[in-house]
C-alpha positions in Angstrom: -13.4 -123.7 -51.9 -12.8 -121.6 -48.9 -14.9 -123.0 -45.5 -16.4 -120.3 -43.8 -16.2 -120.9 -40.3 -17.3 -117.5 -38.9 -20.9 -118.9 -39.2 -19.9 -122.7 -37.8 -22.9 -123.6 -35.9 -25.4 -120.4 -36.8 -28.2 -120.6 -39.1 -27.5 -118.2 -42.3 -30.2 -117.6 -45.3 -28.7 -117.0 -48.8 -31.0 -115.4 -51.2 -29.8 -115.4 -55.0 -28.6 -118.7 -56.3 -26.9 -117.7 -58.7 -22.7 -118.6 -59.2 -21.8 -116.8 -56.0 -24.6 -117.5 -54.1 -24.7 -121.4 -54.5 -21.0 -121.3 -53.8 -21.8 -119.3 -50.3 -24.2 -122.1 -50.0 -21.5 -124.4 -50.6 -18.9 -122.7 -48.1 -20.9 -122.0 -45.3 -22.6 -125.3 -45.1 -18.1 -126.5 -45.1 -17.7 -124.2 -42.1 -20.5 -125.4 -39.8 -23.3 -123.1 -40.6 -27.1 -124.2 -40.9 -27.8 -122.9 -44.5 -31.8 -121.8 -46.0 -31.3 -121.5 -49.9 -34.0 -119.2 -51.3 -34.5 -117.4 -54.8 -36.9 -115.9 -56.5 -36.4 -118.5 -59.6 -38.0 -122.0 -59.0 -35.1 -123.3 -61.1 -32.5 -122.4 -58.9 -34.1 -123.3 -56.2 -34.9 -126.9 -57.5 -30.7 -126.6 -58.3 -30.1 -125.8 -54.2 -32.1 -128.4 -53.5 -30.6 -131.1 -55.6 -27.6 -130.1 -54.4 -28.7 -131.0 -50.7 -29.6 -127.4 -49.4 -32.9 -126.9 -47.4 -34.5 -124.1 -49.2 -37.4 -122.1 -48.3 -39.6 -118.5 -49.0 -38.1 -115.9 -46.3 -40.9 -114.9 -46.4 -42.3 -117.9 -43.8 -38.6 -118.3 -41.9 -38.1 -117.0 -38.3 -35.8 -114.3 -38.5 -34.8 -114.2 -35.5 -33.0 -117.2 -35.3 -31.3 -116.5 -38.5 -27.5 -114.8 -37.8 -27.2 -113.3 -41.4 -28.3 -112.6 -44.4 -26.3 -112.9 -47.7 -27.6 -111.4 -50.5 -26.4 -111.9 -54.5 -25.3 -108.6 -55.9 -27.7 -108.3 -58.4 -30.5 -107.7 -56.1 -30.9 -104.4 -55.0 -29.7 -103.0 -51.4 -30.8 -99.8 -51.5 -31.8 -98.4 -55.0 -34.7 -97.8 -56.2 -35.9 -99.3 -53.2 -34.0 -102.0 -50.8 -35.3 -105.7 -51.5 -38.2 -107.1 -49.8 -35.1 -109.7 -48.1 -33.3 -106.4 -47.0 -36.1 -105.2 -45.3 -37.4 -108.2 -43.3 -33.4 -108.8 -42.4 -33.3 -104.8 -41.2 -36.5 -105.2 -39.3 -35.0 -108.5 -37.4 -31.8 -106.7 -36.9 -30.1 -109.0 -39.1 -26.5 -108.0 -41.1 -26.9 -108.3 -44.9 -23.6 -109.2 -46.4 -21.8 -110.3 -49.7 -19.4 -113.3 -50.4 -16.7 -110.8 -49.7 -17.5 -110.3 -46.7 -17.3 -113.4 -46.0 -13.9 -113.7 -47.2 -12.3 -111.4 -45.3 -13.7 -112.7 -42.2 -11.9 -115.6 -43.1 -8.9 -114.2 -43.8 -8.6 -112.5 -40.7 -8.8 -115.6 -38.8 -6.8 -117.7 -41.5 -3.9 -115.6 -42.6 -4.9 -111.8 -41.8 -1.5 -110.8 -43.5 -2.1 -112.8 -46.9 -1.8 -110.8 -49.7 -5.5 -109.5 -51.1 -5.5 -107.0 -53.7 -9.1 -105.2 -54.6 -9.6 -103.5 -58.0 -12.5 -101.1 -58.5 -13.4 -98.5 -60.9 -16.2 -97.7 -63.9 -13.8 -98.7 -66.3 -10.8 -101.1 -67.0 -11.8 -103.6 -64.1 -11.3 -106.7 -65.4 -8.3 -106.1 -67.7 -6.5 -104.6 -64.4 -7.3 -107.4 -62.5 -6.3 -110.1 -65.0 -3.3 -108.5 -65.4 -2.2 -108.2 -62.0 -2.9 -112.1 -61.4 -1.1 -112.8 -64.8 2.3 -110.3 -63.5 2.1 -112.0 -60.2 1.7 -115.5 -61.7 4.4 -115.2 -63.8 6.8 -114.4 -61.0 5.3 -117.3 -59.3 3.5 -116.1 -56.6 0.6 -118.6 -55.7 -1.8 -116.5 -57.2 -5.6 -116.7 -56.8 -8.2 -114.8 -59.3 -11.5 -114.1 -58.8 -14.7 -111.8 -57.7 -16.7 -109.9 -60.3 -14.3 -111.4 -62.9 -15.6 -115.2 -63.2 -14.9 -117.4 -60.4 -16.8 -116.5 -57.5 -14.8 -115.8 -54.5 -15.6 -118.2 -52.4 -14.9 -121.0 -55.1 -10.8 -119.5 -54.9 -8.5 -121.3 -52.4 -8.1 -120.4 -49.1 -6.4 -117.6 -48.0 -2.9 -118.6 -46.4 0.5 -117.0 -45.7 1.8 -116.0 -49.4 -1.0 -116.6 -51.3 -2.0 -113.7 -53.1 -6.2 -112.9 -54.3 -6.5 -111.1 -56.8 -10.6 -109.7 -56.7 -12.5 -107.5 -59.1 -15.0 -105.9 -57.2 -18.4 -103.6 -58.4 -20.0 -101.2 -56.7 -22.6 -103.9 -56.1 -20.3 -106.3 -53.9 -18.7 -103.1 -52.2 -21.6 -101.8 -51.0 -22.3 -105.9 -49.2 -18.4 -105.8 -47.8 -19.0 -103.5 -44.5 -15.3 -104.7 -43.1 -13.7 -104.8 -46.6 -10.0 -104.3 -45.9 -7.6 -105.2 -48.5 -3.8 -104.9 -48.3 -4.0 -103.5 -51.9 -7.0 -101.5 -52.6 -7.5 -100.0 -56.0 -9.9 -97.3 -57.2 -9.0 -97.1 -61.3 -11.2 -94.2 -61.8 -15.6 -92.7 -61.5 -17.7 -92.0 -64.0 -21.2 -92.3 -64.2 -22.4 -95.6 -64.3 -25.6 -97.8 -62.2 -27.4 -95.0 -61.1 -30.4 -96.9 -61.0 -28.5 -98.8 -58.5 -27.1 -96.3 -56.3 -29.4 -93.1 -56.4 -26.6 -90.1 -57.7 -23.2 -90.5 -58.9 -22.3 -89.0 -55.4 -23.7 -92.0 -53.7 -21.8 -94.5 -56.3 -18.5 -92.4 -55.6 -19.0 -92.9 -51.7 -19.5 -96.5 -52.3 -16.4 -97.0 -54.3 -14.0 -94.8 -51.9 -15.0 -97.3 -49.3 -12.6 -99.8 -51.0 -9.3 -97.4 -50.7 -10.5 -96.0 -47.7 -10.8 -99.4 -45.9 -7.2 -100.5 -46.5 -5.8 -102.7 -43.6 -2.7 -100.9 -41.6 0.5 -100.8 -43.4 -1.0 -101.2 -46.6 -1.2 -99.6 -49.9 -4.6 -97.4 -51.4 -3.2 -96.7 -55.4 -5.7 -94.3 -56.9 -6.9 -92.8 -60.2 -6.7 -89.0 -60.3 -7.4 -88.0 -63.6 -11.8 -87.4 -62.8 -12.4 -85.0 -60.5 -14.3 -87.8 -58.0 -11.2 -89.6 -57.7 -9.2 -86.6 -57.5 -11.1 -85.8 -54.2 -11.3 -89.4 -53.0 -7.2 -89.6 -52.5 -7.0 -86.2 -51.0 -9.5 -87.6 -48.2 -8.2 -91.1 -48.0 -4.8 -89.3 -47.4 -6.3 -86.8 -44.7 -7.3 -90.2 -43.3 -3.8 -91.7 -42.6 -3.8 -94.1 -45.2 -0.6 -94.5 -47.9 -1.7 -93.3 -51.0 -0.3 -93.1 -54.4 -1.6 -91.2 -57.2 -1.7 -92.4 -60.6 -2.4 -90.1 -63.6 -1.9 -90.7 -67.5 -3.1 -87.6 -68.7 -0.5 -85.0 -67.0 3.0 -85.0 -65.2 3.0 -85.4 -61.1 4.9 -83.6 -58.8 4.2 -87.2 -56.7 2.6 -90.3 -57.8 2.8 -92.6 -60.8 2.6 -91.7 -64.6 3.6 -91.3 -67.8 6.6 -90.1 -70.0 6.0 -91.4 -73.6 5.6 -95.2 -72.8 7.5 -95.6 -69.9 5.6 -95.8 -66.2 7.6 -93.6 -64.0 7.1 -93.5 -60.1 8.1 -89.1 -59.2 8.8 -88.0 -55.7 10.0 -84.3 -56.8 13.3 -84.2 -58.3 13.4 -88.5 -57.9 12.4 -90.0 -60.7 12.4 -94.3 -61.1 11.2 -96.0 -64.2 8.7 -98.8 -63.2 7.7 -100.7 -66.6 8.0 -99.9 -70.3 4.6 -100.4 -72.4 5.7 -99.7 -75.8 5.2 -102.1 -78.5 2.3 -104.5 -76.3 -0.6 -104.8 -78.7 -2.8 -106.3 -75.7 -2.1 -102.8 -73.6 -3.2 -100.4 -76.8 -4.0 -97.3 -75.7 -4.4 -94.6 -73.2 -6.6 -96.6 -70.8 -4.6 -99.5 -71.1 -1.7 -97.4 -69.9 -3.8 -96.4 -66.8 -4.8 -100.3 -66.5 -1.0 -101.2 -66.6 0.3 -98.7 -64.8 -2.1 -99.8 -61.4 -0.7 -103.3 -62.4 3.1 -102.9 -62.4 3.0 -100.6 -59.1 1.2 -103.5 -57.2 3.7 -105.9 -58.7 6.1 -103.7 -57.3 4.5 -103.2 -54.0 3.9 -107.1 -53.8 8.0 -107.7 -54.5 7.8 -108.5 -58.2 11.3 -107.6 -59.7 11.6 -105.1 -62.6 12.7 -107.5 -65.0 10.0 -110.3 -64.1 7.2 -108.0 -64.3 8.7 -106.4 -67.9 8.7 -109.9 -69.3 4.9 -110.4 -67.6 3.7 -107.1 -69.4 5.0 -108.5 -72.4 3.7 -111.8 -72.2 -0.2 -110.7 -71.5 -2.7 -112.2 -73.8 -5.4 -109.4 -72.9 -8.8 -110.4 -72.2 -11.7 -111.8 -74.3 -13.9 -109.4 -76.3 -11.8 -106.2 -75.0 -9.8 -104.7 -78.1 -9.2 -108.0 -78.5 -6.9 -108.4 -81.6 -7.9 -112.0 -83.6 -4.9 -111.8 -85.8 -4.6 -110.3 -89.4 -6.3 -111.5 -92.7 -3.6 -110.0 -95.4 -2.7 -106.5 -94.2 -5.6 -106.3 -92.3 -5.9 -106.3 -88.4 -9.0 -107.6 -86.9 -10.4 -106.5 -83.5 -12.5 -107.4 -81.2 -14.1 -104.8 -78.6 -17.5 -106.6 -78.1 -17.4 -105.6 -74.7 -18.0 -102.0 -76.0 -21.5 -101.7 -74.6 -21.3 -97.7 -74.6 -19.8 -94.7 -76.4 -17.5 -94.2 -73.4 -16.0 -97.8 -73.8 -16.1 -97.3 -77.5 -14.3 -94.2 -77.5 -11.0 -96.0 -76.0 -10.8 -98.5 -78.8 -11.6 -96.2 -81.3 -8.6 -93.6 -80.1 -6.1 -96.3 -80.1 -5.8 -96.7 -83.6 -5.8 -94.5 -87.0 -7.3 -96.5 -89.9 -10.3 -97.9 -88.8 -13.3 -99.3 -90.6 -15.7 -99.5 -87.9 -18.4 -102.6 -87.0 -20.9 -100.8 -84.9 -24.6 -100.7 -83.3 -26.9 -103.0 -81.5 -29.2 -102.3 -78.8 -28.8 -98.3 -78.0 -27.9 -96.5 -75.3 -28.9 -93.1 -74.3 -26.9 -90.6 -76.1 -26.2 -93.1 -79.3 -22.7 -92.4 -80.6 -22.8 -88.2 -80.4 -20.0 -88.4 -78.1 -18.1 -89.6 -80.5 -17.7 -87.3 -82.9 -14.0 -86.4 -81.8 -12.9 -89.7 -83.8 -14.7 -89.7 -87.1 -12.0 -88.5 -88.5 -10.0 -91.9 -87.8 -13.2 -94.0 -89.7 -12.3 -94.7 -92.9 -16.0 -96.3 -93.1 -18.5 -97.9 -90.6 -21.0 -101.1 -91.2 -23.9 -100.6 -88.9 -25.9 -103.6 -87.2 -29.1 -103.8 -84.7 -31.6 -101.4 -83.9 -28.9 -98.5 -83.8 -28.1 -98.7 -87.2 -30.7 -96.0 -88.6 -29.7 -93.7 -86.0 -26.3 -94.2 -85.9 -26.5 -93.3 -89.6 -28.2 -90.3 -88.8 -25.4 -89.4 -86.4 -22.5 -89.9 -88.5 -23.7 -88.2 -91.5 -21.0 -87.7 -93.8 -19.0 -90.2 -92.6 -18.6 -93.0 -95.3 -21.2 -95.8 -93.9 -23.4 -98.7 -94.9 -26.5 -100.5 -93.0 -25.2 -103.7 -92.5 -27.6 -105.5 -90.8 -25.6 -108.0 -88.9 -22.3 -109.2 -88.1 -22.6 -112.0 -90.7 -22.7 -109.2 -93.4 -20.3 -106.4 -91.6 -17.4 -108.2 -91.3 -16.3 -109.8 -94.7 -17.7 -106.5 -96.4 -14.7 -104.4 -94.3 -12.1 -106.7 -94.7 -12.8 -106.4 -98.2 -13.3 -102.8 -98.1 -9.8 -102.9 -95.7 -7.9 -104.5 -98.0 -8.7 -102.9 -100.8 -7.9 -99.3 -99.3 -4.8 -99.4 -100.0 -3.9 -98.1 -96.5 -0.4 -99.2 -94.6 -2.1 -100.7 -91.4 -6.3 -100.9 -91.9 -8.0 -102.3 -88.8 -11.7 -103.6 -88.8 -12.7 -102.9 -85.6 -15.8 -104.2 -83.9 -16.4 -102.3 -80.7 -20.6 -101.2 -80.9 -21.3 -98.7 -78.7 -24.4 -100.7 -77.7 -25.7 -103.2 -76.1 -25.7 -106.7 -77.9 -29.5 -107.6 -76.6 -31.3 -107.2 -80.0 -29.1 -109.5 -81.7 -27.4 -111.8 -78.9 -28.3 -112.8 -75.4 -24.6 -111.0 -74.2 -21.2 -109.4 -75.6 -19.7 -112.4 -75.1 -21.6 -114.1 -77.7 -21.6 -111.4 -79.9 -17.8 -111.5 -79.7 -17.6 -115.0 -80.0 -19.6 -115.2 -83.0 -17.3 -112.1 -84.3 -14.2 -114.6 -84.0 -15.7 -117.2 -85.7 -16.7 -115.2 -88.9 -13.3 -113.6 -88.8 -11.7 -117.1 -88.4 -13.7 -118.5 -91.6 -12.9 -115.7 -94.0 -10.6 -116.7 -96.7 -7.1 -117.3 -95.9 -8.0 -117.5 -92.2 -5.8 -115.3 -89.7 -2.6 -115.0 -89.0 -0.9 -113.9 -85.8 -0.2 -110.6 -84.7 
């Protein structure tokens, strides 16, 4: 746990009680601060409660003896509309803030030159994160992991001299984090995403350059530049004075990171030095797994990680739950698992890194269903459609070979079946839904968990990869 002492002696209200919020609870009341617990859930407030927190409706507090306000990121700061707790803080000329905010007060005062790498971005978050703290792990830097990605921040160690934090950041906890000011800061790439949240996709793009824009002196903004937003976010962050390095793996750069075949190369004109080799890793499939690795390595470089250490940590990466996720192999056939395919956009990167592919799809839709998708029918061999999308996602793939599966239970042993009878060198069933998994399952994760265990009880189990 890290003690916030910026509050020692102030009272501060925490609304949302939640993982992070009950660990702000937690770390303020370790730092000195008065803490009033409050959520809209009379669950969670019992839970504050039990865990010796005075809790209370702000409704009935006295604002003006409260120094600040920190708010969960799920509740909503300024789209549609701010939260009734956002308002009465505003009105009382109180600061609404984030757990990460709180962090790097604390590391200014702990250890203001501890490493603290931020990753941001629509897509490939968590997989760039994990990988960093896996790369700087295995070169055995004392390496904390946290944010958005699990373990709420404040639950991490402390920050100290050498210590590294790794934090996954949304837009959600950027927009809380007014002095945000890592000594890595990394903005992966913009797309539309959480509109409802933030208005436009010009507003969610302002909130996101914030992260590489806010990067303490002397250290390093590394930013996506293959989306137009992003493109125009490192040219300003530049203009700014800041030290930024471009990354791209869709064309050449006179200056920046990216790719030639499957080799990361760093260019500065005619200078040319190979960073990391990606060939061959089945957790870092793909063309958006190159982007994800190539943020990686650079920060391991920036951070002092030798060439060789960080090829051997590349190589060594497990990948994350649920994303292309690969089981093992029942006979020939390779099983995936890309539960955390909630969309067409995040189904379209699993479904371009591989050729053969009977594909497990549908669930709760999303607008658009699987039209944009259409560039890779020609790699389905057949699909097996579950949930509420299935009839339309029928409709949509027309005379793509197809069958209404129903659920999981029935998809999955029917493609393996249909895989291994093919014929074909290297079949891959491939879950990855385009959809959300609320019709069947209360979250991916439980989709993709109960994914694994059918795979694991087919006959003859799975082998490794």
């Amino acid at each position: 746990m890290i003690p916030i002492t910026s509050f020692a002696d102030k009272t501060v209200a925490v609304f949302g009680l939640g993982g992070s919020g009950l660990a702000s609870c937690h770390a303020l009341k370790a730092g000195g601060a008065r803490v009033i617990a409050s959520d809209d859930s009379a669950a969670k407030l019992a839970e504050a409660a039990g865990a010796g927190f005075v809790t209370a409706d702000l409704r009935n507090v006295a604002w003006n003896e409260i120094a600040a306000l920190v708010l969960t990121p799920g509740v909503p700061f300024t789209h549609p509309e701010p939260h009734w707790t956002v308002l009465a803080a505003r009105a009382a000329g109180v600061e609404v803030i984030g757990d990460i905010e709180l962090f790097c007060r604390e590391r200014r005062r702990l250890a203001p030159d501890a490493p603290f790498v931020a990753i941001t971005g629509t897509n490939g978050k968590s997989t760039t994160t994990a990988l960093i703290a896996h790369l700087m792990r295995a070169a055995g830097f004392d390496t904390q992991m946290g944010g958005n990605i699990g373990t709420a921040i404040l639950s991490l160690a402390p920050p100290a001299p050498g210590r590294v934090h790794v934090v996954e950041m949304s837009s959600f906890q950027i927009d809380l984090t007014p002095s945000l000011d890592p000594s890595v800061g990394i903005l992966l790439n913009v797309t539309e995403d959480h509109l409802d949240r933030h208005g436009s996709i010009d507003h969610y793009a302002a909130v996101k350059e914030r992260l590489v824009a806010g990067v303490q002196r002397g250290g390093t903004a590394l930013v996506g530049v293959d989306d137009d937003f992003c493109a125009a976010i490192a040219d300003r962050v530049e203009r700014a004075g800041q030290n930024v390095i471009r990354i791209s793996v869709k064309r050449p750069l006179a200056r920046g990171v990216c790719l030639d075949g499957d080799t990361i190369v760093r260019v500065d004109g005619e200078a040319r030095e190979a960073v990391a080799d990606i060939g061959n890793i089945g957790a870092l499939r793909g063309r958006h797994n190159a982007q994800n690795a190539a943020f990686a390595a650079l920060t391991a470089r920036v951070l002092g990680v030798a060439p060789e250490v960080l090829q051997q940590g590349l190589r060594s990466f497990p990948g994350l739950a649920h994303r292309m996720e690969q089981l093992g192999r029942n006979g020939r056939v390779l099983i995936v698992n890309d539960s955390k395919a909630t969309n067409a956009d995040a189904a379209a990167r699993a479904l371009s890194s591989f050729g053969d592919i009977f594909w497990i799809a549908g669930g709760k839709p999303k607008t658009g269903g699987i039209e944009s998708l259409r560039e890779f029918f020609p790699r389905i061999r057949k699909a097996y459609l579950i949930g509420e999308a299935a009839q339309d996602f029928a409709a949509t793939l027309g005379d793509v070979p197809h069958e209404i599966s129903g659920t999981l239970e029935q998809a999955l042993p029917t493609a393996v079946r249909d895989a291994e009878a093919s014929g074909l060198a290297e079949p891959v069933v491939l879950l990855s839904p385009a959809c959300a998994s609320f019709d069947q399952f209360p979250n991916f994760e439980k989709r993709g968990d109960r994914f694994r265990e059918i795979a694991r009880a087919l006959p003859g189990g799975l082998t490794a990869v």
